[in-house]
PDB file of N, CA, C and O in Angstrom:
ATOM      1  N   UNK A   1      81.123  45.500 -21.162  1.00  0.00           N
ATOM      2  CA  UNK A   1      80.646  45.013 -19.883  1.00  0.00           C
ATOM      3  C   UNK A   1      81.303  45.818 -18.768  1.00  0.00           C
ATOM      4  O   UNK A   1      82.532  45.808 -18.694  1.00  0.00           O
ATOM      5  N   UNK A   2      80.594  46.497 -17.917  1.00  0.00           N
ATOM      6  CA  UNK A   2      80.896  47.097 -16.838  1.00  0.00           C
ATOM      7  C   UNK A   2      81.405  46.401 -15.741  1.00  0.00           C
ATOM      8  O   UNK A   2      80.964  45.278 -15.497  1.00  0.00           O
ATOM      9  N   UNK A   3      82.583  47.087 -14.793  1.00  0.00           N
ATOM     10  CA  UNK A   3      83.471  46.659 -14.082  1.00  0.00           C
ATOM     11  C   UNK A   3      82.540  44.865 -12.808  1.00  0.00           C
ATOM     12  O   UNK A   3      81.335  45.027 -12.616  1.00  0.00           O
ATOM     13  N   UNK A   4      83.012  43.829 -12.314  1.00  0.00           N
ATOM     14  CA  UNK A   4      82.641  42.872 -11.730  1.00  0.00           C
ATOM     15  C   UNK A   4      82.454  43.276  -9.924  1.00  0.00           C
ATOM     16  O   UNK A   4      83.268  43.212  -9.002  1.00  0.00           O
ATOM     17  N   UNK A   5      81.360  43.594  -9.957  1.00  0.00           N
ATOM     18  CA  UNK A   5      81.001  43.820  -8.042  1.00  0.00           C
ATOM     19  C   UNK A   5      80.994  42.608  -7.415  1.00  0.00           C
ATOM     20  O   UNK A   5      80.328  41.584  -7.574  1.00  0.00           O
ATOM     21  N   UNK A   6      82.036  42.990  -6.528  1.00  0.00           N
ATOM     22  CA  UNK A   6      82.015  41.742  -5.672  1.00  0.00           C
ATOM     23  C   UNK A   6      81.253  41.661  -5.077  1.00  0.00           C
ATOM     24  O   UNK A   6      80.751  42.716  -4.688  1.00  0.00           O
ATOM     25  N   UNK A   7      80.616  40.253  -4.575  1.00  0.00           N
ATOM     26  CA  UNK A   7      79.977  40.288  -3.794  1.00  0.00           C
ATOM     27  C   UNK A   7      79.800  40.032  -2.449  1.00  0.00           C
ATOM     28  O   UNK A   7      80.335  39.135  -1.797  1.00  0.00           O
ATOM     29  N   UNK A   8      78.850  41.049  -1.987  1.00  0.00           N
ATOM     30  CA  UNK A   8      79.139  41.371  -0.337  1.00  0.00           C
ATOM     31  C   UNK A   8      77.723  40.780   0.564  1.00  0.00           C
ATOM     32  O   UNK A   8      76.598  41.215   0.318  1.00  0.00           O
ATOM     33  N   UNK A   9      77.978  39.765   1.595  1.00  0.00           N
ATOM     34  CA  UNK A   9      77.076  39.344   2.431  1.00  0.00           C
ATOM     35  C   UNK A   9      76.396  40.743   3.663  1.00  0.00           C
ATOM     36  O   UNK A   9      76.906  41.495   4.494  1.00  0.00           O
ATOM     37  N   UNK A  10      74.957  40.467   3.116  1.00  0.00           N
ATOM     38  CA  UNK A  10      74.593  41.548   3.868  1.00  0.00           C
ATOM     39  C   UNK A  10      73.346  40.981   4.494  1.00  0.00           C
ATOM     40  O   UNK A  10      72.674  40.066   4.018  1.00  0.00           O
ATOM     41  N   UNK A  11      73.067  41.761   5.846  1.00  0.00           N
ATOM     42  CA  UNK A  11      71.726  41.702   6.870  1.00  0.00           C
ATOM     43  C   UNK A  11      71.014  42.591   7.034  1.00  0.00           C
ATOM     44  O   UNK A  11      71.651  43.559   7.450  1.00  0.00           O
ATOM     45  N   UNK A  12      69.890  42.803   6.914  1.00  0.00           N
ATOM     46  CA  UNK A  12      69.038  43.754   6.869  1.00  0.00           C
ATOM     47  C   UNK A  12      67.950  43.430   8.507  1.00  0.00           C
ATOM     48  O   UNK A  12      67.230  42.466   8.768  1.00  0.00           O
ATOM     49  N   UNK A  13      68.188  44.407   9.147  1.00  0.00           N
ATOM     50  CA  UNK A  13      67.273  43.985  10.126  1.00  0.00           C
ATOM     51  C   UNK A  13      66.304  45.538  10.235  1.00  0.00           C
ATOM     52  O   UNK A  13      66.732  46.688  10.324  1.00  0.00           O
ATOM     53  N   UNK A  14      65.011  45.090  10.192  1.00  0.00           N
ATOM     54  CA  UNK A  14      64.306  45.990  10.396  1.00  0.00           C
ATOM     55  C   UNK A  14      64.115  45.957  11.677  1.00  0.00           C
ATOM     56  O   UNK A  14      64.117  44.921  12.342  1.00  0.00           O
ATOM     57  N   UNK A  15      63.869  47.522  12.278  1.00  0.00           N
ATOM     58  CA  UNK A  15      63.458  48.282  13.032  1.00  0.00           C
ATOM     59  C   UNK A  15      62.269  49.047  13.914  1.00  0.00           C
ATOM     60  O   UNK A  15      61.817  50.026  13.321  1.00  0.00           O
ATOM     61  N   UNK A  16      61.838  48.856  14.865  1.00  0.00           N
ATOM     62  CA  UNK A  16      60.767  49.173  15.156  1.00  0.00           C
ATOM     63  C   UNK A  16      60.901  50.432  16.114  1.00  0.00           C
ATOM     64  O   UNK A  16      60.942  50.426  17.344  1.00  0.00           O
ATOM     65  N   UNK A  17      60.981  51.887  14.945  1.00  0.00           N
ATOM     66  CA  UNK A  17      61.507  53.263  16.022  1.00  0.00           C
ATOM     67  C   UNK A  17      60.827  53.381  17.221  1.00  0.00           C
ATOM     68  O   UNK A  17      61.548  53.489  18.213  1.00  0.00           O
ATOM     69  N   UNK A  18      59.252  53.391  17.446  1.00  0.00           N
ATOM     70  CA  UNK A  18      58.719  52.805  18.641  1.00  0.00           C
ATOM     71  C   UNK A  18      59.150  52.249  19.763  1.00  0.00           C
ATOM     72  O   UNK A  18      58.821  52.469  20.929  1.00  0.00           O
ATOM     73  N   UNK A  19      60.068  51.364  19.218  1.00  0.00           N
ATOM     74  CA  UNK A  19      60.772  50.397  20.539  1.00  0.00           C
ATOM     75  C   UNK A  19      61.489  50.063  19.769  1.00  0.00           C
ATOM     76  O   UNK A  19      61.203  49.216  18.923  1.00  0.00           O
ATOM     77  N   UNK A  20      62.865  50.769  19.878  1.00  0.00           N
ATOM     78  CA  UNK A  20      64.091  50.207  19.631  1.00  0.00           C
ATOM     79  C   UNK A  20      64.773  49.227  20.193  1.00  0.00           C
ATOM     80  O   UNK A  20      64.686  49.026  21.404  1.00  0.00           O
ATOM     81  N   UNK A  21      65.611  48.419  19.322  1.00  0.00           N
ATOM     82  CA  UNK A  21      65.924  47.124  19.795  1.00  0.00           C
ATOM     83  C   UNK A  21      67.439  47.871  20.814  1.00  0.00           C
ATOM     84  O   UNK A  21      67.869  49.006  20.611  1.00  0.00           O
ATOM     85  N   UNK A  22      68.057  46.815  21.956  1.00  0.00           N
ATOM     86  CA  UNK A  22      69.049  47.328  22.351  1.00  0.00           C
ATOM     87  C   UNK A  22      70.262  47.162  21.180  1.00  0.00           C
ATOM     88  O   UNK A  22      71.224  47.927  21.110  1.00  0.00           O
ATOM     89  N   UNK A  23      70.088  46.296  20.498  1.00  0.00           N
ATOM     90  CA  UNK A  23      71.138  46.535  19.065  1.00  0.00           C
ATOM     91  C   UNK A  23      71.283  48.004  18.659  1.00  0.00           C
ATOM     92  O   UNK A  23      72.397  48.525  18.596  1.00  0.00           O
ATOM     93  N   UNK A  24      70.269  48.604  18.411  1.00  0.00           N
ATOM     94  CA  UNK A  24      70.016  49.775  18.184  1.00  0.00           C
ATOM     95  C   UNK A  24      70.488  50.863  18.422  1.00  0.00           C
ATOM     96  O   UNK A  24      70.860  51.776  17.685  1.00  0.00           O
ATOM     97  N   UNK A  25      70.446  50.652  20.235  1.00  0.00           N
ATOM     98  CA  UNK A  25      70.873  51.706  21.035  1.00  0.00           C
ATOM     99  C   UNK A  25      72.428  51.265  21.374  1.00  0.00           C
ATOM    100  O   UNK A  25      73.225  51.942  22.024  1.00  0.00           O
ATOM    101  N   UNK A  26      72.623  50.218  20.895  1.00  0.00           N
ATOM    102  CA  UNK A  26      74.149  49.695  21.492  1.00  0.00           C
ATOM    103  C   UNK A  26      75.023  50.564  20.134  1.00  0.00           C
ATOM    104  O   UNK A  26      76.098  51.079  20.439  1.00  0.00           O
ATOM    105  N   UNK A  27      74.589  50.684  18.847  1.00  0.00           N
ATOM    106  CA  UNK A  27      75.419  50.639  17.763  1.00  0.00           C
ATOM    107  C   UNK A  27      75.392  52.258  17.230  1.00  0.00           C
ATOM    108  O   UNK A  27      76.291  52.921  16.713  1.00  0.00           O
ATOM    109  N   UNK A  28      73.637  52.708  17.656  1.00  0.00           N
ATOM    110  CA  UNK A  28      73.695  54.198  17.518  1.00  0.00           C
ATOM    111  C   UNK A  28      73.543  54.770  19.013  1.00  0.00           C
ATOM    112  O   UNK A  28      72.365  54.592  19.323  1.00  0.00           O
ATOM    113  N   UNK A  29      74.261  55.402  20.106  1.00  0.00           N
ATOM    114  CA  UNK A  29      74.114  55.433  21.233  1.00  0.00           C
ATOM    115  C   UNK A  29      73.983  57.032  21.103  1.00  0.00           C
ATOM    116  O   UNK A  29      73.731  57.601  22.166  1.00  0.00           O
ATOM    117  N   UNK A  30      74.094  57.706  20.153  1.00  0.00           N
ATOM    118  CA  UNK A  30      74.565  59.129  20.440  1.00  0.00           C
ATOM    119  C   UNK A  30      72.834  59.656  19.808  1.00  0.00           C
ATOM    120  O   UNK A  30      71.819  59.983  20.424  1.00  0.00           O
ATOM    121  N   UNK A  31      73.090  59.552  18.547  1.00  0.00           N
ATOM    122  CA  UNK A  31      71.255  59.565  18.379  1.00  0.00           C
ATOM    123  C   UNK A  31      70.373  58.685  18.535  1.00  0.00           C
ATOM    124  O   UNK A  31      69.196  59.034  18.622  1.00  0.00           O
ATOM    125  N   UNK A  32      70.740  57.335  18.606  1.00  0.00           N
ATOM    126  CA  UNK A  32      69.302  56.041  18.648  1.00  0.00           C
ATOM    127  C   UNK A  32      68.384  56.400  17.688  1.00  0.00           C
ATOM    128  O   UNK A  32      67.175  56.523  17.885  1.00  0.00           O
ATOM    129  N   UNK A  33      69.041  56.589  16.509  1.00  0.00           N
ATOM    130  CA  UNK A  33      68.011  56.193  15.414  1.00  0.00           C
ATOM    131  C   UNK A  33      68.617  55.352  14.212  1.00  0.00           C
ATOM    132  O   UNK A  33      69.699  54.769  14.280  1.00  0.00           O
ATOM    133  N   UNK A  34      67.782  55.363  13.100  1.00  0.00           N
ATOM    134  CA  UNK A  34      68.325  54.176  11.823  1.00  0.00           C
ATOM    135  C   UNK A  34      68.458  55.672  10.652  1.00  0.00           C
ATOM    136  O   UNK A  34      67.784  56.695  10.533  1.00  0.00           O
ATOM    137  N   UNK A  35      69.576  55.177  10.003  1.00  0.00           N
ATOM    138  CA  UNK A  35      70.115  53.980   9.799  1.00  0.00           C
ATOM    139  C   UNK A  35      71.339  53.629  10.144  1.00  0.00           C
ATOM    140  O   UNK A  35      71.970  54.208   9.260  1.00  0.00           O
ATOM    141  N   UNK A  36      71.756  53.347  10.490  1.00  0.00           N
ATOM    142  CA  UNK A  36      73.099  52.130  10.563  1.00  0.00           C
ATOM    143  C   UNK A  36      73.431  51.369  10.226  1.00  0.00           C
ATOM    144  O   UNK A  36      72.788  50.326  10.354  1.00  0.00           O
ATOM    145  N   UNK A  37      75.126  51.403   9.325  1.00  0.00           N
ATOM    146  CA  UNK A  37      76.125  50.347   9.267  1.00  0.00           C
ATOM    147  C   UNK A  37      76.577  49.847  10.031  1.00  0.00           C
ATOM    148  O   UNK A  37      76.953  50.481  11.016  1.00  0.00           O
ATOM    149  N   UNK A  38      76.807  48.091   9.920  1.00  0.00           N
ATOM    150  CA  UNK A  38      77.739  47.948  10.753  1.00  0.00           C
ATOM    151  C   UNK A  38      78.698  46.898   9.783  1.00  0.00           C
ATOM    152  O   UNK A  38      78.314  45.897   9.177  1.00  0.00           O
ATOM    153  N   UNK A  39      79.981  47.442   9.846  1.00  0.00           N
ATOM    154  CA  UNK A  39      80.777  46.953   9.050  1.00  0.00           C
ATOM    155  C   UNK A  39      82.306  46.678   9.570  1.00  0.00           C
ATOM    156  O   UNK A  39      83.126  47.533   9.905  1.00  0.00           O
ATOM    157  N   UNK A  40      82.454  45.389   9.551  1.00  0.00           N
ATOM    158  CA  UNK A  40      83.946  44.977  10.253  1.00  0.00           C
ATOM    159  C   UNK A  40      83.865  45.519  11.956  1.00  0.00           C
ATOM    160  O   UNK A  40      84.843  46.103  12.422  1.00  0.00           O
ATOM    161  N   UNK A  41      82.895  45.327  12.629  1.00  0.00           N
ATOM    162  CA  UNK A  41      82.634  45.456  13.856  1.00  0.00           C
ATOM    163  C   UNK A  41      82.295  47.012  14.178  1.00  0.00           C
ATOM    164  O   UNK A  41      82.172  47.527  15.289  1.00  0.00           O
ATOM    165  N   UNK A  42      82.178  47.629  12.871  1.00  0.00           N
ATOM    166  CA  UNK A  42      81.867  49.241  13.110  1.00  0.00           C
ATOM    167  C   UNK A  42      80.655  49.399  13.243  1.00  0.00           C
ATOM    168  O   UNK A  42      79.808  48.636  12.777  1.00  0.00           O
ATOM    169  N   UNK A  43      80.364  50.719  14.093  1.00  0.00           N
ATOM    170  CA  UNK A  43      79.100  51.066  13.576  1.00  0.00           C
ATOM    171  C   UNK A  43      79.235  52.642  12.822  1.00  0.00           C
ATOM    172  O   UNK A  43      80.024  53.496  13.227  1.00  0.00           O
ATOM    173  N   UNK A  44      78.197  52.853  11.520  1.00  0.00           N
ATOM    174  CA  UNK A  44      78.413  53.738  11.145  1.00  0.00           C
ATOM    175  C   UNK A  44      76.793  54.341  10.807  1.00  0.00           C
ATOM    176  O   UNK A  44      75.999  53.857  10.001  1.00  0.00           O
ATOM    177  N   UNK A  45      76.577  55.621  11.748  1.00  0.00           N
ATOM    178  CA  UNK A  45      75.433  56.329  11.391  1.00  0.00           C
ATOM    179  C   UNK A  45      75.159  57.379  10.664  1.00  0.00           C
ATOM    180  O   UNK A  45      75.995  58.266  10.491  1.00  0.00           O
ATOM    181  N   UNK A  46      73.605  57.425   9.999  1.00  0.00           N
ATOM    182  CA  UNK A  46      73.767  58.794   8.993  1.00  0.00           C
ATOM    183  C   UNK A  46      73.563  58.637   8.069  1.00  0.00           C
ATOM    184  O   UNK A  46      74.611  58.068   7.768  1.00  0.00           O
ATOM    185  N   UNK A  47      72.689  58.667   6.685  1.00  0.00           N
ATOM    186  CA  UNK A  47      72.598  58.301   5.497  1.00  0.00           C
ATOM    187  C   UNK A  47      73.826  58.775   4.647  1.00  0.00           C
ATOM    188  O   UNK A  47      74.478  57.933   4.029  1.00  0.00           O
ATOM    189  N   UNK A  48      74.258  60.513   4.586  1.00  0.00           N
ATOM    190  CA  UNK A  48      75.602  60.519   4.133  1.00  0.00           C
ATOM    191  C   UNK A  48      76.585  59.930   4.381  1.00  0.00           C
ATOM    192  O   UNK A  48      77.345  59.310   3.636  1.00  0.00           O
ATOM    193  N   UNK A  49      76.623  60.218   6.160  1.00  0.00           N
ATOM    194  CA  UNK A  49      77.969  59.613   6.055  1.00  0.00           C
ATOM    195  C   UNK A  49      78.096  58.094   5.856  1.00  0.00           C
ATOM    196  O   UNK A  49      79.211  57.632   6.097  1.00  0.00           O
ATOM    197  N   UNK A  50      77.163  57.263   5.468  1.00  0.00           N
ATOM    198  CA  UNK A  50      76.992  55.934   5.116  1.00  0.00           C
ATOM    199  C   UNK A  50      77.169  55.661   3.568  1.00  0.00           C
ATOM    200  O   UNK A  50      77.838  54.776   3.036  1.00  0.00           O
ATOM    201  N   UNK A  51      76.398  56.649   2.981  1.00  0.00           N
ATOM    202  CA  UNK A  51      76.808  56.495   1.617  1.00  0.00           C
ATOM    203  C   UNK A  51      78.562  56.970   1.279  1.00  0.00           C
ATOM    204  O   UNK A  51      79.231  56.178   0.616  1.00  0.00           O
ATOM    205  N   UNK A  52      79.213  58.288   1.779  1.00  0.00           N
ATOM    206  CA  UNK A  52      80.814  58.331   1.634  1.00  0.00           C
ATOM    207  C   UNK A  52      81.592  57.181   2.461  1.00  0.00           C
ATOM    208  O   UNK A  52      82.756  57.058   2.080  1.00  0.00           O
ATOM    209  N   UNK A  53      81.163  56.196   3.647  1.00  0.00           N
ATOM    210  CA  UNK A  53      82.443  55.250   4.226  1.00  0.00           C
ATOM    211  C   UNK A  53      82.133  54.517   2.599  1.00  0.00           C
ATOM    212  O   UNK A  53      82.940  54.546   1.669  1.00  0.00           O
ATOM    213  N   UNK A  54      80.899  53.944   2.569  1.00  0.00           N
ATOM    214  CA  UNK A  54      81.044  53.056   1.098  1.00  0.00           C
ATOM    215  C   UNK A  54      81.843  53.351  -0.046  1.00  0.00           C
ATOM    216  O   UNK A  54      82.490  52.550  -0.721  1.00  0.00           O
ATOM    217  N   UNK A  55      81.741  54.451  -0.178  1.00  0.00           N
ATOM    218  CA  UNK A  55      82.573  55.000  -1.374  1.00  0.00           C
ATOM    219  C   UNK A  55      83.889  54.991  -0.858  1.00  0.00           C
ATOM    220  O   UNK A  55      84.807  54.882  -1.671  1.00  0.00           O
ATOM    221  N   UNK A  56      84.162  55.091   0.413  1.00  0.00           N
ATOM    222  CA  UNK A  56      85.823  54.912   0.590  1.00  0.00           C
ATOM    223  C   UNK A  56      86.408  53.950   0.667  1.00  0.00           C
ATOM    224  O   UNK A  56      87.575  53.692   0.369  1.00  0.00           O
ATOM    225  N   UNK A  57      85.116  52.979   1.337  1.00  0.00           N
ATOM    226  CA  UNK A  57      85.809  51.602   2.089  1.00  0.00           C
ATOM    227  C   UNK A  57      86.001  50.630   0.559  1.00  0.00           C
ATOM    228  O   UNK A  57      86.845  49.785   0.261  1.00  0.00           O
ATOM    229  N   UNK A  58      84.404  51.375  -0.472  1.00  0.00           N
ATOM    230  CA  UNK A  58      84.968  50.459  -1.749  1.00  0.00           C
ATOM    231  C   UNK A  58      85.308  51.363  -2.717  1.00  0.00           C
ATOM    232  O   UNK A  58      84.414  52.128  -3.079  1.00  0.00           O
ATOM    233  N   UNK A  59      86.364  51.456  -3.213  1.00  0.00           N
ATOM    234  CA  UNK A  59      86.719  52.702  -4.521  1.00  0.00           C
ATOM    235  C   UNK A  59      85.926  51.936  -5.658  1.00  0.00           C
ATOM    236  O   UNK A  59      85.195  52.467  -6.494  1.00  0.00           O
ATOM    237  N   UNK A  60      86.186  50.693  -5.540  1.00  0.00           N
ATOM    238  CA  UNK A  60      85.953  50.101  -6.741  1.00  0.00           C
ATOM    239  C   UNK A  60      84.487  50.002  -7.774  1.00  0.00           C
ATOM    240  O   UNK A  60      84.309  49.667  -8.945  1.00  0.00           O
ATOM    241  N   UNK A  61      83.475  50.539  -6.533  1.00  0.00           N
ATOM    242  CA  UNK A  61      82.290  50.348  -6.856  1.00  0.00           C
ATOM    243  C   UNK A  61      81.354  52.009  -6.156  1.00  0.00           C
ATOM    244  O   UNK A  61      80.140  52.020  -5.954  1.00  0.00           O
ATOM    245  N   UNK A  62      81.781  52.574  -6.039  1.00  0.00           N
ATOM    246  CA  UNK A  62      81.297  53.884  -5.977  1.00  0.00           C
ATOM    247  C   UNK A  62      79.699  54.003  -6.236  1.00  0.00           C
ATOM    248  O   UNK A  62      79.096  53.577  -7.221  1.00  0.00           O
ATOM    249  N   UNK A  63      79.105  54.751  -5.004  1.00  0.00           N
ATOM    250  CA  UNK A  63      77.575  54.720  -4.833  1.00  0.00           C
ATOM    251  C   UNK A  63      77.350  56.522  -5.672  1.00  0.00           C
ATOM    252  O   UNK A  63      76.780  56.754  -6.738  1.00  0.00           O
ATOM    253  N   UNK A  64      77.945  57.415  -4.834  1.00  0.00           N
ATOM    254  CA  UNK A  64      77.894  58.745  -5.120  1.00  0.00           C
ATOM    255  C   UNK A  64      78.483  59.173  -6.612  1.00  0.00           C
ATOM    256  O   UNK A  64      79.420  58.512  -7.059  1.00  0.00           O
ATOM    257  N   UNK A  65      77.899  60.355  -7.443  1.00  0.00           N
ATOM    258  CA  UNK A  65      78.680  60.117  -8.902  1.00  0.00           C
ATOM    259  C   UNK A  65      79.738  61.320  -8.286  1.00  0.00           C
ATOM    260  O   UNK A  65      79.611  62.098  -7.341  1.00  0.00           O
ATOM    261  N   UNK A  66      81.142  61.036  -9.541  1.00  0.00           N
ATOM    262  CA  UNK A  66      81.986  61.463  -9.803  1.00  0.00           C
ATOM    263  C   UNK A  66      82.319  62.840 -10.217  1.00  0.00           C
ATOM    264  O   UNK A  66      83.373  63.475 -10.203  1.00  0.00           O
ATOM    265  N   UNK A  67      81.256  63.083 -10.544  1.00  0.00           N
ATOM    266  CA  UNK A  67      81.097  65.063 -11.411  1.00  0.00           C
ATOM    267  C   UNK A  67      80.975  65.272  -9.703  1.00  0.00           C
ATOM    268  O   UNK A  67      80.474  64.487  -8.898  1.00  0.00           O
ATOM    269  N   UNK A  68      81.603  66.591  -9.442  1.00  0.00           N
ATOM    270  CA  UNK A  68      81.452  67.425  -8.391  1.00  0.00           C
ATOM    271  C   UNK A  68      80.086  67.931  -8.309  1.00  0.00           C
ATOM    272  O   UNK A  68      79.539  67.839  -7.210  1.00  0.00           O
ATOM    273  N   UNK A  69      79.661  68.271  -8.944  1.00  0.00           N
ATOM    274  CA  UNK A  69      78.373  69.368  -8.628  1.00  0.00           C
ATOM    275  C   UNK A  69      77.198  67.824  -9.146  1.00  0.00           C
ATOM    276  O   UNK A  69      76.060  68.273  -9.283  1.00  0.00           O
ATOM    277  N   UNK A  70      77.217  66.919  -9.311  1.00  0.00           N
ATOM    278  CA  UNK A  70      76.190  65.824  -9.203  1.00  0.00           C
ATOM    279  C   UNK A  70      76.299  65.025  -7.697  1.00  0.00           C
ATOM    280  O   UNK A  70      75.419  64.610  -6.944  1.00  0.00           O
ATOM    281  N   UNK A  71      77.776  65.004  -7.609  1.00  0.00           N
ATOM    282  CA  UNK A  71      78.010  64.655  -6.092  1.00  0.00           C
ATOM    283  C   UNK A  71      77.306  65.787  -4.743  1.00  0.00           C
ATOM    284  O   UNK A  71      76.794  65.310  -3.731  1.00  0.00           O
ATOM    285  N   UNK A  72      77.396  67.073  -4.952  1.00  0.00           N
ATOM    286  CA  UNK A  72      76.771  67.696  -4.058  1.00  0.00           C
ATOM    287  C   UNK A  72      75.594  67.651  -4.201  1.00  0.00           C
ATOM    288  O   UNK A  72      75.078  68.269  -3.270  1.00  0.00           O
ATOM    289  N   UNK A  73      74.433  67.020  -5.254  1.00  0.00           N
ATOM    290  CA  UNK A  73      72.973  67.500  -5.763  1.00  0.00           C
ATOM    291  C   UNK A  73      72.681  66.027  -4.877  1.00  0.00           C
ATOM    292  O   UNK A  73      71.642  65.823  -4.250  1.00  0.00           O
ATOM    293  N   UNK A  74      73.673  65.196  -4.961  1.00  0.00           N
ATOM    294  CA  UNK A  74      73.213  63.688  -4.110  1.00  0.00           C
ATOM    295  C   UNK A  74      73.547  63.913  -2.687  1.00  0.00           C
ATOM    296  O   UNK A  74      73.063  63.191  -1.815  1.00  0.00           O
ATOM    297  N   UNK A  75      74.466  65.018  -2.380  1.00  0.00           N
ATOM    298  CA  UNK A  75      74.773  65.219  -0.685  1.00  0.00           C
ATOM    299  C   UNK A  75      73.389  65.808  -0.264  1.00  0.00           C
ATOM    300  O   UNK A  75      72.856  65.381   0.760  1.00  0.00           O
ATOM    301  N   UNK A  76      72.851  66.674  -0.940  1.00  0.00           N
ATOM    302  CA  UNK A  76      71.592  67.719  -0.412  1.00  0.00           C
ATOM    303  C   UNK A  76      70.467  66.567  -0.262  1.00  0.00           C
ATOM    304  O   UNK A  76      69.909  66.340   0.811  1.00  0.00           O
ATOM    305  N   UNK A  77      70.218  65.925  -1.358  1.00  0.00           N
ATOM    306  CA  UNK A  77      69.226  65.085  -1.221  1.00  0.00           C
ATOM    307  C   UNK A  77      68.907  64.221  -0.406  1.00  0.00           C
ATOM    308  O   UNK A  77      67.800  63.919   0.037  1.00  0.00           O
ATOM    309  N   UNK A  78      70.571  63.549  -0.079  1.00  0.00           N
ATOM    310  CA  UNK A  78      70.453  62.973   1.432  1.00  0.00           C
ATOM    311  C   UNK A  78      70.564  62.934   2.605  1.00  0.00           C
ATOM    312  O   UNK A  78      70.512  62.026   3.434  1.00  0.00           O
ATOM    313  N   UNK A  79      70.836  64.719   2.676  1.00  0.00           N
ATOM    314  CA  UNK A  79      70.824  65.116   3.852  1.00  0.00           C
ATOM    315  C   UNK A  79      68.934  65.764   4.392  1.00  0.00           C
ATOM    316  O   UNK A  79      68.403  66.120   5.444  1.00  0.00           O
ATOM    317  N   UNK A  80      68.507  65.606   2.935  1.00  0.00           N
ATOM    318  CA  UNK A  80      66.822  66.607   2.820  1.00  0.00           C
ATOM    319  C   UNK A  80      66.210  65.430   3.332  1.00  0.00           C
ATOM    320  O   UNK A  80      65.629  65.566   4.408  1.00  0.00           O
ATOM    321  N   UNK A  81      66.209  64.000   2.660  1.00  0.00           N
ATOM    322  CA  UNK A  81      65.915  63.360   2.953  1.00  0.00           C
ATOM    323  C   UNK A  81      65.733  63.056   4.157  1.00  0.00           C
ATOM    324  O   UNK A  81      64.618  62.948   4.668  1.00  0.00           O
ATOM    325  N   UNK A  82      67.130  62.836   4.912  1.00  0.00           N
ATOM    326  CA  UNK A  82      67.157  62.208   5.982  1.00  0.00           C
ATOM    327  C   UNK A  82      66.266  63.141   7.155  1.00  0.00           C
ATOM    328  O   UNK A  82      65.538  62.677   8.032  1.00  0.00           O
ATOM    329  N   UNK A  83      66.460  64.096   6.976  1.00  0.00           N
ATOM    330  CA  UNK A  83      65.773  65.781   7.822  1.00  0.00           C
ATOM    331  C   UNK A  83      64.454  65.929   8.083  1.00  0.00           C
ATOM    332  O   UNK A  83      63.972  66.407   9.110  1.00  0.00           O
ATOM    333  N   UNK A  84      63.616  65.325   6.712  1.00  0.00           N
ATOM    334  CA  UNK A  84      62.040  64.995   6.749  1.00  0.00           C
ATOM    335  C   UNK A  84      61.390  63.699   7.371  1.00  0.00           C
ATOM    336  O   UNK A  84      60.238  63.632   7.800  1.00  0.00           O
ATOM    337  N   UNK A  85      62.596  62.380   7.344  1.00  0.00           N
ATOM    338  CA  UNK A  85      61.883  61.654   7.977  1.00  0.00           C
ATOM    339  C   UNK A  85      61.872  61.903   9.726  1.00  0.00           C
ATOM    340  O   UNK A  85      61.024  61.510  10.527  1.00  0.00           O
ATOM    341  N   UNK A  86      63.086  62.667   9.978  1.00  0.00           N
ATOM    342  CA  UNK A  86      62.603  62.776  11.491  1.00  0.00           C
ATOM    343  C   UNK A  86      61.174  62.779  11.875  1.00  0.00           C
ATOM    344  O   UNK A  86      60.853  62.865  13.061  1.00  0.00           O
TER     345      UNK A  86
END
């Protein structure tokens, strides 16, 4: 049996890029776009850098894999990703 994830209370608020909510613009002020964390009163923007605070803030439960060169094949992807939905 694989390691016990704690569990974490989460909110999902969707977004309407059209008309951003002032939440929006209050939490991402520098670009005003999604996605955004907000965690322990943070805000954190960026699909990478959202997926590495997770991996730091939880060691225990790691999103990104562990092999170096699988970890960079998941950095590209979510940086390609994020690049096309502009």
């Amino acid at each position: 049996m694989g390691p016990q994830m704690e569990r974490r209370r989460l909110r999902f608020i969707e977004e309407d890029v059209s008309d951003k909510s002032p939440l929006l613009l209050e939490k991402n002020p520098v670009y005003k776009m999604i996605p955004v964390l907000v965690h322990a009163q943070n805000a954190v923007s960026e699909s990478l850098i959202i997926l590495e605070y997770i991996d730091e803030t939880w060691r225990e439960n790691p999103i990104l894999p562990a092999d170096p060169t699988e970890r960079a094949y998941a950095r590209f992807w979510a940086k390609f990703s994020e690049e096309k939905v502009k």
